[in-house]
C-alpha positions as CSV (number, residue, x, y, z in Angstrom):
1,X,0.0,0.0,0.0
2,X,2.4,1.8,1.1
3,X,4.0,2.2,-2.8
4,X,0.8,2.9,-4.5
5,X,0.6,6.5,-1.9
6,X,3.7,7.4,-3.4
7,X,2.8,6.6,-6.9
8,X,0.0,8.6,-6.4
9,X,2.0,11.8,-4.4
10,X,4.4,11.2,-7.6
11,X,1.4,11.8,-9.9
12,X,0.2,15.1,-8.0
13,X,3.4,16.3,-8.0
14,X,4.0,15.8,-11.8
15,X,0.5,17.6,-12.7
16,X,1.4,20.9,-10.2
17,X,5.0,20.9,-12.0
18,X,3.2,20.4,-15.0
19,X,0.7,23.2,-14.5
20,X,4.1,25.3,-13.8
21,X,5.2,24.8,-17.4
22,X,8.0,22.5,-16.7
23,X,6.5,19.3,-18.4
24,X,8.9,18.1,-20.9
25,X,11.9,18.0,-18.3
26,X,9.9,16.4,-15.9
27,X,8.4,13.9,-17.9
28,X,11.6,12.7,-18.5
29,X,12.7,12.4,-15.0
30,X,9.3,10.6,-14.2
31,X,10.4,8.4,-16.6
32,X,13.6,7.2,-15.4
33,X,11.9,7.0,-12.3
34,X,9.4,4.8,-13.5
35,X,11.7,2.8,-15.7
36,X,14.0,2.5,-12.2
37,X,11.1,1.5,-10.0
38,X,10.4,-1.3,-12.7
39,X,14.0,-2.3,-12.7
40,X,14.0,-2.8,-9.0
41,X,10.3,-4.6,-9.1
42,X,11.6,-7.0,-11.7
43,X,14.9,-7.7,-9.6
44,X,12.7,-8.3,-6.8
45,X,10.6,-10.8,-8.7
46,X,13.8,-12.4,-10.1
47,X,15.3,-12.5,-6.3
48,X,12.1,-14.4,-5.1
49,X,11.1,-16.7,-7.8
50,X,14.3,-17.4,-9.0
């Protein structure tokens, strides 16, 4: 649960920035972010199925 709130405190933060007029930049950091966050998800999978 815990990791969904800050999904969602990530996703509020990236509409106020957006509102701001900063949205390319930050689009791309939410990206890595995302892409990091699935990178650690999929290591964790690997770790406890593998």
């Amino acid at each position: 649960m815990t990791e969904l709130a800050v999904r969602v405190n990530r996703d509020r933060l990236t509409t106020t920035i957006n509102i701001s007029g900063v949205r390319t930049h930050f689009t791309i950091i939410t990206l890595i972010e995302k892409l990091r966050i699935l990178n650690e998800a999929s290591q964790f999978i690997g770790a406890f199925f593998g």
